[in-house]
N, C-alpha and C positions, 0 to 999 in steps of 0.2 A: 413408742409412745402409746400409755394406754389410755382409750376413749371411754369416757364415762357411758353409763346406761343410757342416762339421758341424754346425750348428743346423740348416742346411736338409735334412739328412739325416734327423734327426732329426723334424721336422715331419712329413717324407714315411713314415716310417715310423708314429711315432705316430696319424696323420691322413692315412690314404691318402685319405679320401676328401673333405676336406677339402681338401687339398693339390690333388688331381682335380679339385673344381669353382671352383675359386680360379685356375687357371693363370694368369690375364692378371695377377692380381692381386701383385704385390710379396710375397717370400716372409716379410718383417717384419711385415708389416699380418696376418699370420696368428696369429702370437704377442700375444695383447692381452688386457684384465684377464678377457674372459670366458672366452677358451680355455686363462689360465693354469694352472686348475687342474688338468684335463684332463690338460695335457702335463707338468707337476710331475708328477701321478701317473705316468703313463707314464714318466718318468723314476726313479722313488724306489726305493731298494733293499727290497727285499722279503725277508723273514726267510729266505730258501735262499738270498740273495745273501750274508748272511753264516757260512753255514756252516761256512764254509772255517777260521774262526776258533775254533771248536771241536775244532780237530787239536791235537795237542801238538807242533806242530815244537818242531827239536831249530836252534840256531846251526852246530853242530858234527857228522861224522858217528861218531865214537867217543861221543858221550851218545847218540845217537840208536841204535846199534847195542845199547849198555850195554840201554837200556830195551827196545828188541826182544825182546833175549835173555829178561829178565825178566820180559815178557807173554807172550811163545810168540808175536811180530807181525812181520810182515815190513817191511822198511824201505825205503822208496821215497827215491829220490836221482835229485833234478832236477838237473842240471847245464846252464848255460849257456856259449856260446861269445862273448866280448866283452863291452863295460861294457854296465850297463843303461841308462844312458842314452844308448847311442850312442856316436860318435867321440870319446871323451875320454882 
């Protein structure tokens, strides 16, 4: 079975040392029912990963400006260059 980059990026990160005394060993055979829980947790979003969903974004920058005004808050406008998914 072959393990994508980013699983094995991920072992390496979660489990340096783990990943360190294992080198010979198959980077699948690392991931198994006893290290699952381990690397789930390492993996799992944590209450500041969702932070970000506690903002009021706005769709639009005229509602977004509107309510500014209204709070006395400055308005932040991210703009991107191209689709978000790429060449489409």
């Amino acid at each position: 079975m072959r393990v994508s980059l980013s699983a094995a990026l991920l072992l390496v990160l979660c489990f340096p040392s783990l990943a360190q005394d294992q080198r010979k060993k198959n980077i699948a055979d690392l991931l198994n029912e006893q290290t699952y829980k381990a690397f789930h947790d390492c993996m799992a979003a944590t209450p500041d990963d969702w932070m970000w969903l506690s903002i009021p974004w706005q769709p639009d920058l005229g509602t977004g400006i509107m309510m500014a005004n209204e709070q006395d808050k400055p308005v932040a406008l991210w703009t991107e260059c191209g689709h978000p998914l790429a060449e489409i």
